[in-house]
N, C-alpha and C positions, 0 to 999 in steps of 0.2 A: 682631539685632545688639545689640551691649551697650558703649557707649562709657563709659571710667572715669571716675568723680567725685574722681579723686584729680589734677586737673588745674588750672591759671590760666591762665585766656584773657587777654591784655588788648588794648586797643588801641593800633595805631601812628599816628604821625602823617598816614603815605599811606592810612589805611583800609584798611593791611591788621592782621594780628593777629599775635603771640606767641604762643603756647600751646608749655603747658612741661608736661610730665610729670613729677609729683611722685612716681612712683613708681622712675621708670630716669633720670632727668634730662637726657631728651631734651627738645630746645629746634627747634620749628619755625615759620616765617612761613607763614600761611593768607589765604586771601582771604576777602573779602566773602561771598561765595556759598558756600564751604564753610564759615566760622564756623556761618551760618544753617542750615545743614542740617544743619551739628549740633547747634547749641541744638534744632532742631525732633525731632530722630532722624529725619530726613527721607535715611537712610542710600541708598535706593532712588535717589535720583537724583544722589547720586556718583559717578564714573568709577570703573572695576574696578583703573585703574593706581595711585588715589589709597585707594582702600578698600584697596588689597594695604599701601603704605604704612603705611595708620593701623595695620592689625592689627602690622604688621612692628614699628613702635613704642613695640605695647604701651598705644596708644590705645582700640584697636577688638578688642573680639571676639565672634566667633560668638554667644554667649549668655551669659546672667548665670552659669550653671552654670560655662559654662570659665574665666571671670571669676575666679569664688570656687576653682576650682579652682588656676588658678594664685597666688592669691592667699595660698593655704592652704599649697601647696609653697613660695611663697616668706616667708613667715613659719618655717615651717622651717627652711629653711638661713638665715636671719639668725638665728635662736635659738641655730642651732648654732655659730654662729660665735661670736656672742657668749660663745656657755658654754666654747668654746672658745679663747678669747681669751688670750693668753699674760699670766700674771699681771704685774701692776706694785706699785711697793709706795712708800711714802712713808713715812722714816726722817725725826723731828725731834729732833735734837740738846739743841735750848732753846728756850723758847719767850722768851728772853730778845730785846731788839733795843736798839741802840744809835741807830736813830732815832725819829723821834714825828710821821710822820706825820698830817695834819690827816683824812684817811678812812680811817685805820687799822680793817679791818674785823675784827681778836685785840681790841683794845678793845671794841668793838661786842658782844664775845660772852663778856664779862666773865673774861676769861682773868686766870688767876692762875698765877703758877708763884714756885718755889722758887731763889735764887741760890745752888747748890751745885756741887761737883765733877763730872764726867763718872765715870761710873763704865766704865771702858774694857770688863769684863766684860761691861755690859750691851749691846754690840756682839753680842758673840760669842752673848747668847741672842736677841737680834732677826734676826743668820743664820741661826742653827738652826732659827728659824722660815720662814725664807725659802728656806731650799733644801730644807725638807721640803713645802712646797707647790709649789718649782717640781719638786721628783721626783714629787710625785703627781699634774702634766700629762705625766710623758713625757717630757720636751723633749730631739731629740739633741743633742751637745756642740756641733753646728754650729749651732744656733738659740739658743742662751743669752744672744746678745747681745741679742736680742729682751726679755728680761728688762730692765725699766726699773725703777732707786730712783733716786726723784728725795730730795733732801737741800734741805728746807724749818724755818720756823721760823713764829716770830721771825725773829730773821736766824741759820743755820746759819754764815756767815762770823766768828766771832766769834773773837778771838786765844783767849779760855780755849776753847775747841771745838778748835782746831785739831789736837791731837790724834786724837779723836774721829771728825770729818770724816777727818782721815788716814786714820785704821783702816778706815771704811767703803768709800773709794774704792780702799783698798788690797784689800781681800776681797773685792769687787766685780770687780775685774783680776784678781785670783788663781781667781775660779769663772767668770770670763766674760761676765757680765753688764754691764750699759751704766748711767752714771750722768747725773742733771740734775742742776742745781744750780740754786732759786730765792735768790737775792739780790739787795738792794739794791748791793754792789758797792763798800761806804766802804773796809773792810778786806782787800779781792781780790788786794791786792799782798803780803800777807802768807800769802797761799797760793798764789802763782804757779805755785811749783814743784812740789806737790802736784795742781793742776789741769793741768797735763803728763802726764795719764795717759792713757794708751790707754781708758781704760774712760771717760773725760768726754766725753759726744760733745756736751754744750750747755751752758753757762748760760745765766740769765737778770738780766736788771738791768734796773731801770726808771729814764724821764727822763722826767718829764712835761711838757718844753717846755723853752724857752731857759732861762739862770740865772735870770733878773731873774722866770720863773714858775715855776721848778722848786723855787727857794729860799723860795718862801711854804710849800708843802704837801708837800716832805719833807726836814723840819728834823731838826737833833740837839736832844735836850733843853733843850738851853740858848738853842735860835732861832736858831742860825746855820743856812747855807743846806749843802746837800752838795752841789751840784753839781759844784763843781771837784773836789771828791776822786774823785766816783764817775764823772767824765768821763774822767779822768788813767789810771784803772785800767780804762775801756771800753778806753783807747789799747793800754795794755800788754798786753791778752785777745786782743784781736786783734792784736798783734803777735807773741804767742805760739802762732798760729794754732788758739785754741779758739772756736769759731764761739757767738756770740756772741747769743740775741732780747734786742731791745731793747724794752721794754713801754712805753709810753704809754696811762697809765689819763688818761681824755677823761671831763669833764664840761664844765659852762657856763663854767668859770674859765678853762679853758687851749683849748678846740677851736678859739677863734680864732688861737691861735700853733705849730699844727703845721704851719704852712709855714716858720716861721721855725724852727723844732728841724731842718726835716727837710735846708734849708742847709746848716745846722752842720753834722749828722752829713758828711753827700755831700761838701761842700767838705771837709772836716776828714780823714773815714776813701777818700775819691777811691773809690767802689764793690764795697769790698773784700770778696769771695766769701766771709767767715765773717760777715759783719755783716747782720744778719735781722731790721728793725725790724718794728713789728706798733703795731695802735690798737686800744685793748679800750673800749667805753664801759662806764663804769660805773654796773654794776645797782643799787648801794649804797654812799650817802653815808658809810658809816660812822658815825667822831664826829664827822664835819662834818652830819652831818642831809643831809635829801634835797630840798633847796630846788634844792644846783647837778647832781643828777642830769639827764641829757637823756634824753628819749623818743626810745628807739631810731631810731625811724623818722626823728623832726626831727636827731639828733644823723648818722646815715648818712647821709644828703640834703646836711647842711653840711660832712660831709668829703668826701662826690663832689665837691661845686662848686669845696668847695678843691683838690681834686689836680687837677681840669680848667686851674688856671692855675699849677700847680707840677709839673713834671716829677719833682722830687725824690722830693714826699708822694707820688707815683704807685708810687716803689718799696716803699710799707707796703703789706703788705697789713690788711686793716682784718676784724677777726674778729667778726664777728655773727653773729646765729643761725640764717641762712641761707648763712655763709661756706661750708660743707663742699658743698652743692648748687650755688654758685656758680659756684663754683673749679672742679668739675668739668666744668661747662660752659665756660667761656673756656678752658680748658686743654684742653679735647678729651679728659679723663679719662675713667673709667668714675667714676659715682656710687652708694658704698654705702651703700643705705638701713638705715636702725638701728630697734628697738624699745626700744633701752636709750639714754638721753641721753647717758650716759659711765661710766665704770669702777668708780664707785660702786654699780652696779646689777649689776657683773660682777665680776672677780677681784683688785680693787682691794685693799690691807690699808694700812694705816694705821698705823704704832707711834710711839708719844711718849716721852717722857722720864719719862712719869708711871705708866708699862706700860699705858698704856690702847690700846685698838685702836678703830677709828675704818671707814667707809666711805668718810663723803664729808671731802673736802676742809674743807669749813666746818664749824666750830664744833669743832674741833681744840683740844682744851685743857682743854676742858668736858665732866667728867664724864656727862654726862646725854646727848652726842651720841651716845657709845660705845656700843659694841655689845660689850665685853667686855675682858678685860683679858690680859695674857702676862706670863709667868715663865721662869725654868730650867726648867721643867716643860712651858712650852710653849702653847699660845693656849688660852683657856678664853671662847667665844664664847657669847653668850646667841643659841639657835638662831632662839627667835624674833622680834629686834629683826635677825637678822643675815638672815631671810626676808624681811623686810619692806622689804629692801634688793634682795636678788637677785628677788624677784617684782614687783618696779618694772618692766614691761612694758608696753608699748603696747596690747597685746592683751589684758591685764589690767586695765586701766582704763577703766570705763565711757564715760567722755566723748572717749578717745584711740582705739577700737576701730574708730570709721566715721570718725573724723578723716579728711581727706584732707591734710594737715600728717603725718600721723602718723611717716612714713619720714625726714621729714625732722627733727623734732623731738623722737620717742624719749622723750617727756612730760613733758618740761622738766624744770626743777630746783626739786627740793624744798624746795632752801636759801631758797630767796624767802620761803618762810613763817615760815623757821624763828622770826623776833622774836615771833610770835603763837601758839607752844605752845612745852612743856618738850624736845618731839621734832619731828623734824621730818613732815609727814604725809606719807608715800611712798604713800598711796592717793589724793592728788591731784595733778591733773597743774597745770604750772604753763605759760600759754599767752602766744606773743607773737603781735604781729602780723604773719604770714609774709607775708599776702596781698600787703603793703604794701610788707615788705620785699625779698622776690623782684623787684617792680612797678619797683620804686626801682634795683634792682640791676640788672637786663637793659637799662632805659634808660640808666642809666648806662654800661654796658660795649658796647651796641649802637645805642642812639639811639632816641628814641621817636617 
């Protein structure tokens, strides 16, 4: 018999145990005597109804061989999905922003751009690129909406963009595809009617807490607060019924007042089925420095305690890096495990205003992220900074390969290092504490 090392036992408070399968995200209660007999492999003196179980699970099998066997088929089909993964693509208008945020993480990575015209053409070569890669997956006319451009910056809401942003939400409806939108949300009422489109299926807009905290750390240049502006235009988004995430970047400054944000919203918007607030703690201080960072673990621990005496904060869901394994469990979902951390390592494209092409998200603006640049001509990608992206796999990386995290964490993110080289290292993986935060997570949602 060969029971998997890719598992967390922990204890409960009756003495008996959790044990969670990191691999299929099966969650079962054990007792005393069979914990023991599995720390010992003391499998012989199991019941035949409870050993049918473990194998049934995915716990337990016949021998190391069927183990690695399945192990090996199931590296496959997640490879294949990933490679198979319907492209997305991120379109930035400007890297311009009309506020100045205090952990502005475009500061951070010494972005520089240009205050010039939109040149409307360069639309039409940023599609030509994008429907030549979504023809070369195939995709029939009935899966196109599958096709995600999210529309980021700086801030892409900008009244000179508006243009711009029009054309792209517009040829977006016109081929079928699905658009996001990331914004701060000062200037959103000035493109109401443009966000009325069948092709918008979300924005984004961030509140970091009540005014009196939201107005210290995302200001306009001149230190006024934005709150009220970007409150006034959450109203109007979801009156217009575009479904709406509300972001809440958490550090040590504001985690004590997301009871009080989460009032306002619920009292204010009364539970309205397009409004989807969310808590991201934050990996990086930006140009605030990393003094008010929290450690994942202490910063999730102090928003469980707080949604345990707020009904409201109860309705975020809170995104950390055991959220996708979580969620599957309290919801009684299937859990798919990943070797790839996110879509930077898959069919992700990136295009900017400076023709640059990009993988990952961070460090957008900055020549030296890039992985190549597009024209009228079409993308001209350096193959081998653009390998070093898709060979980002679990099963590629030394230290990720006997991981038992590995399904769930997909080898972290590169971008963590990125302050300490010109690139970022995609042959190291970047690791959190799962053990802890799984531990943290079941007791929270089940009781310890």
């Amino acid at each position: 018999m060969y029971f998997i090392k890719e598992v967390e036992i922990f204890r409960r408070s009756d003495n008996k145990y959790y044990m969670v399968n990191l691999i299929n995200g099966a969650l079962d209660i054990i007792d005393e005597q069979l914990y023991n007999n599995i720390l010992e492999g003391a499998f012989n003196k199991i019941d035949e109804e409870t050993l049918l179980l473990l194998k049934q699970r995915k716990y337990l099998f016949e021998s190391q061989k069927s183990y690695e066997s399945y192990i090996e088929d199931l590296n496959k089909r997640i490879q294949k999905a990933e490679n198979d993964a319907y492209p997305n693509f991120l379109l930035i208008p400007s890297y311009n922003c009309n506020l100045n945020c205090i952990y502005c993480y475009e500061h951070t990575y010494e972005m520089s751009c240009k205050n010039k015209e939109r040149d409307l053409e360069l639309i039409d070569e940023q599609y030509k690129i994008i429907d030549n890669i979504v023809k070369s997956h195939d995709i029939p006319a009935e899966k196109l909406e599958n096709v995600r451009i999210t529309i980021m910056g700086g801030e892409p809401l900008l009244i000179p963009n508006k243009q711009v942003v029009e054309k792209i939400i517009n040829l977006a409806e016109e081929k079928g595809y699905t658009v996001d939108i990331v914004t701060n949300g000062v200037d959103l009422d000035s493109f109401i009617n443009i966000l009325k489109s069948k092709a918008v299926k979300a924005i984004q807009i961030t509140l970091d807490g009540p005014k009196a905290i939201h107005d210290k750390r995302r200001i306009f240049f001149d230190g006024r607060g934005s709150f009220d502006k970007i409150l006034k235009n959450l109203e109007l988004a979801l009156k217009n019924d575009i479904n709406v995430f509300v972001r809440v970047n958490v550090d040590n400054e504001n985690i004590n007042h997301l009871t009080d944000l989460a009032d306002l919203l619920f009292e204010k918007f009364q539970n309205r089925k397009n409004l989807h607030p969310y808590i991201y703690l934050l990996q990086d201080g930006g140009c605030s420095g990393e003094s008010n960072v929290v450690k994942e673990e202490v910063g999730l621990q102090k928003i469980y305690d707080l949604q345990k005496n707020n009904a409201n904060l109860q309705k975020f869901y809170v995104k950390s890096h055991v959220y996708p394994l979580i969620n599957s469990i309290i919801n009684n979902q299937p859990f798919n495990p990943r070797l790839k951390h996110c879509g930077a390592s898959g069919n992700q494209f990136i295009l900017d205003e400076k023709l640059l092409v990009y993988k990952c998200w961070h460090g957008i603006g900055n020549e030296r992220f890039s992985v190549g640049k597009y024209s009228s001509k079409g993308l001209m990608i350096n193959k081998e900074l653009e390998e070093r992206w898709i060979n980002r796999d679990a099963t590629k990386i030394g230290k990720c390969k006997n991981c038992k995290y590995r399904y769930i964490c997909g080898t972290g993110c590169p971008a963590a290092t990125h302050k300490k080289s010109d690139l970022m290292d995609t042959k190291l993986p970047f690791c959190s504490n799962y053990g802890e935060l799984i531990k943290l997570s079941i007791y929270n949602y089940y009781g310890e």
